[in-house]
C-alpha positions in Angstrom: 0.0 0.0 0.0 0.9 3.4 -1.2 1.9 5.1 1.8 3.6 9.3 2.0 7.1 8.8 3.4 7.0 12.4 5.2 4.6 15.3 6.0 3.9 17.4 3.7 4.8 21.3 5.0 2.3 23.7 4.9 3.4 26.3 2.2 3.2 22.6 -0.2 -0.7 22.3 1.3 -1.6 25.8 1.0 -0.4 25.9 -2.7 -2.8 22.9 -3.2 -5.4 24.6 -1.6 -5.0 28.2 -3.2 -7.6 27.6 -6.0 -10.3 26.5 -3.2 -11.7 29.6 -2.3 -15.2 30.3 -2.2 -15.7 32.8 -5.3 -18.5 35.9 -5.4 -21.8 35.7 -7.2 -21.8 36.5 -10.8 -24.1 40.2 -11.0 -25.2 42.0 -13.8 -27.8 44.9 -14.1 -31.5 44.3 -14.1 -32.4 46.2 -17.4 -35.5 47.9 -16.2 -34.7 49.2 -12.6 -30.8 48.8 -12.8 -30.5 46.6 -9.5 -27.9 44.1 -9.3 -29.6 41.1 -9.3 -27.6 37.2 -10.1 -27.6 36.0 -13.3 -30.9 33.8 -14.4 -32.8 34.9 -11.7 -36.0 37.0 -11.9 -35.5 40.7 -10.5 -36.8 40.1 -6.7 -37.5 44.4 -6.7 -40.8 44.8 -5.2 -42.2 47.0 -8.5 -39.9 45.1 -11.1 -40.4 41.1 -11.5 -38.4 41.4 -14.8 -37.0 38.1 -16.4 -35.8 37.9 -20.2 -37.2 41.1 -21.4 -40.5 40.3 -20.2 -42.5 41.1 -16.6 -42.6 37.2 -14.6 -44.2 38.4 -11.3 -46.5 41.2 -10.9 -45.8 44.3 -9.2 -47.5 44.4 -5.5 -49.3 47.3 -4.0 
């Protein structure tokens, strides 16, 4: 059985891990209100429920 004959150090197990970090959420403009909003995802402003160039959810009063 395959077994490591030393420890690795930790600069070596950091260098690994340096492409693990968590990454931020890809935004881009809603194009009718201008909020940042995630990619696919319908505009969750309160007067906007924009999606794809059309309205998804209607505006509440």
């Amino acid at each position: 059985m395959a077994v490591p004959k030393r420890k690795h150090s930790n600069s070596r197990s950091g260098k690994r891990r340096s492409h693990d970090q968590l990454k931020g959420k890809q935004l881009h403009l809603c194009p009718k209100c201008g909020d940042p909003i995630p990619s696919h995802v319908v505009c969750p402003n309160k007067n906007c429920g924009y999606y794809m160039g059309r309205v998804m959810v209607e505006a509440t009063s």
